[in-house]
C-alpha positions, 0 to 999 in steps of 0.5 A: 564266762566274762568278769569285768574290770578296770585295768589300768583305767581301761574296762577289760574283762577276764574270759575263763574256759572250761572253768580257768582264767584263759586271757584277759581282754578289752572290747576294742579287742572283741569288735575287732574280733567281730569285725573279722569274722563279719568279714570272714563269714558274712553278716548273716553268720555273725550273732549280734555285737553290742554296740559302741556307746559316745558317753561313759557307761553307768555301772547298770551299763558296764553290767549290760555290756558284760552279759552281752558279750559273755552271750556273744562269745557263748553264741560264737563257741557253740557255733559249730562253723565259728567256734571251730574257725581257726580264726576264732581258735587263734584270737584266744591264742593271741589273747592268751599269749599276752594276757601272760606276756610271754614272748614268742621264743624258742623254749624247751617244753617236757611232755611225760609218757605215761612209763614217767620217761619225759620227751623234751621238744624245743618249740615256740611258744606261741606253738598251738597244741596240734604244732606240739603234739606233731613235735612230739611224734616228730621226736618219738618217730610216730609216723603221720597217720597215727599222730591223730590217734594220740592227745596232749592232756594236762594233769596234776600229780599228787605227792604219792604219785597219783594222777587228776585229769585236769583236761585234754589241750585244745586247740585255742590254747598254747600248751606252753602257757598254759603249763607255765601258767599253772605256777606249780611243779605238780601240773604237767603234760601228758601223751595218752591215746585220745580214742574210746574203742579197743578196736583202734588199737590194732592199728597203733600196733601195727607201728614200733613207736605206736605200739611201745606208747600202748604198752606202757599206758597199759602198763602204768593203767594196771600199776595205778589200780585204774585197771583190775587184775586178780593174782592169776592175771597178774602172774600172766601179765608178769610173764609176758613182761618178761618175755617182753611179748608187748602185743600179747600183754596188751591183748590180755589187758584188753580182757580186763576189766576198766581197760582203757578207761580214765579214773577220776577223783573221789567226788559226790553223786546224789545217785541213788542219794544225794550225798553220796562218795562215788568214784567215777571212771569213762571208758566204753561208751559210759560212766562207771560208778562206784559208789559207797551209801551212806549204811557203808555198802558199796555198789557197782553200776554203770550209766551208757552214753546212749541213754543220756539225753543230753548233759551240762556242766554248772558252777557255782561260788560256795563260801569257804569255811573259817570256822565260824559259824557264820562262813560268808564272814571270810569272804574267800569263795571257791568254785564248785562244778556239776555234771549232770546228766538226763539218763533213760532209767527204763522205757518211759522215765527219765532222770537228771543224775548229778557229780560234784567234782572238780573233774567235771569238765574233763568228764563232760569233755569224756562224754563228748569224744565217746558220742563223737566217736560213735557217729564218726563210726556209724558214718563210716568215718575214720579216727582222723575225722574223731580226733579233728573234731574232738578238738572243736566240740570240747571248747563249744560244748563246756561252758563254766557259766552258770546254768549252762545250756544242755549239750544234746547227745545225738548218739541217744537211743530209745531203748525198751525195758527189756534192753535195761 
């Protein structure tokens, strides 16, 4: 999303990804940006850029320009051989380095493991996440081919220790300033495995390094109450601590309900009524509902990636409340974001669900890396060719403007009713 404005007399213009402010920018910079790629890709390739104007543009025109290039940009993202270029990914890279304007120098940056325990890397800042992610396993010893099997995410901790996932690093952006940029000791980095299926897991455990990062994200899942345990379990799972018996304690997690699975923040689904409290979790191939009705009960469902058609992220500026009756009157707006998904009820009906949540992007983001690992798999891919793609589909497929287009889900499946 582009927002236009005067900066120091110059008309430049704030692009915001996956909801965030990520760089500022003028147009000279954009032609430049599509003269390159013309030039990269061909002519035939490139969508259509707005054109240079002699005279100085009306506000009717500065406007037009907006939406052209907000539309121009969009087409680029979506593309799926343009909005994966490292060409592309690098432009914003710049952008953002400068946007902050911070200098390329070596730095210090802490990446948490999910036990707490912080590994400090020295880098560059102008280091893209796949150069920080590859230091970090450089440090921990992570052999090469199992690197791929981990992400870099950034989350807020609350001050009783809670986690929100804000989202997964990508590839257009420098983790370093990204974290510097939040302003606030609450955000940090995390190292978590990046993959849906269990199955994955032999693999990592068959290495030292791999498997010890395994354990102790199983471990702070069931410590964070994301992972369900009754007492009999937890008493196992005591005991296979302290034998210290870390493949079989993972075995048995792998057993327990909401293994592997990322809890979000209470938000509001208006399934199966609006207004609803829900609690929302993504782990083997769909989204997991808690949800309270407004009688207080509480219900248990479950919506399967395979079943939802296709699914967008909109947000919208809801005036913030100042007491008054009249809440415009403060002027201070505040950004709400919705998920909302077509899901396949039964054999001949279909129905948009929708989640308000501050989370929404990382959910939609959740939803793309399950379709993508289900077709990498069915193709007789490997985790390599997921996480390879991951990084490029999450930036084309999010989109924080309003009325975003619906992202198609290639892994749906028309089902009957007796498979309901």
């Amino acid at each position: 999303k582009l927002i236009g404005f005067f900066w120091g007399g110059v008309l430049a213009y704030n692009i915001h990804v996956n909801g965030v402010l990520h760089c500022r920018v003028r147009y000279s910079q954009l032609l430049g940006l599509h003269e390159q790629i013309k030039k990269e890709y061909g002519s035939n390739v490139v969508p259509a850029f707005p054109p240079k104007k002699i005279f100085t543009l009306t506000p009717a025109e500065v406007e037009q320009r907006r939406e052209q290039l907000e539309k121009y940009m969009q087409a680029i993202r979506q593309d799926p051989l343009l909005g994966a270029s490292e060409l592309f990914n690098s432009f914003l890279r710049k952008a953002q380095q400068e946007t902050q304007q911070i200098p390329t120098e070596e730095v210090a940056i802490d990446i948490c493991l999910c036990n707490g325990q912080k590994v400090t890397v020295n880098i560059f800042t102008s280091y893209k996440t796949e150069d920080v992610l590859d230091a970090v396993a450089t440090k921990l010893d992570l052999p090469d081919d199992l690197v791929g099997y981990f992400s870099l995410f950034l989350v807020r901790e609350g001050v009783d220790g809670s986690l929100s996932f804000v989202r997964k690093l990508q590839e257009f952006e420098l983790p370093y300033v990204s974290i510097t940029s939040s302003r606030s000791s609450e955000f940090h980095i995390v190292l978590r495995k990046s993959y849906w299926d269990m199955a994955y897991d032999s693999d990592v455990m068959e290495n030292r390094v791999g498997l010890n990062l395994l354990y102790a994200q199983t471990v702070s899942d069931i410590e964070r109450g994301w992972i369900l345990v009754n007492k009999d379990q937890h008493r196992q799972l005591k005991s296979l601590q302290e034998k210290g018996s870390k493949k079989e304690f993972i075995h048995l997690g792998q057993t327990l309900k909401y293994y592997g699975y990322i809890k979000f923040d209470p938000c509001v689904t208006d399934f199966p009524e609006k207004g609803c409290q829900v609690i929302v979790s993504a782990g083997n191939n769909e989204l997991n509902f808690h949800v309270k009705l407004p009688n207080e009960q509480m219900k248990e469902g479950s919506f399967k990636v395979t079943r939802m058609r296709c699914w967008r992220i909109t947000s919208s500026q809801v005036p913030i409340a100042n007491g008054t009756t009249n809440p415009c009157s403060s002027g201070q707006f505040e950004i709400k974001l919705e998920l909302s998904f077509e899901y396949l009820m039964s054999k001949d009906r279909l129905q948009w669900v929708t989640i308000t949540s501050d989370q929404a992007i990382m959910m939609s983001i959740c939803l793309q890396s399950m379709v993508d690992e289900l077709m990498v798999k069915k193709s007789g891919g490997s985790i390599k060719k997921v996480c390879t793609k991951l990084t490029s589909v999450s930036l084309r497929g999010v989109s924080a403007s309003n009325l975003a287009n619906n992202i198609s889900n290639y892994a749906f499946e028309g089902i009957g009713d007796d498979d309901l």
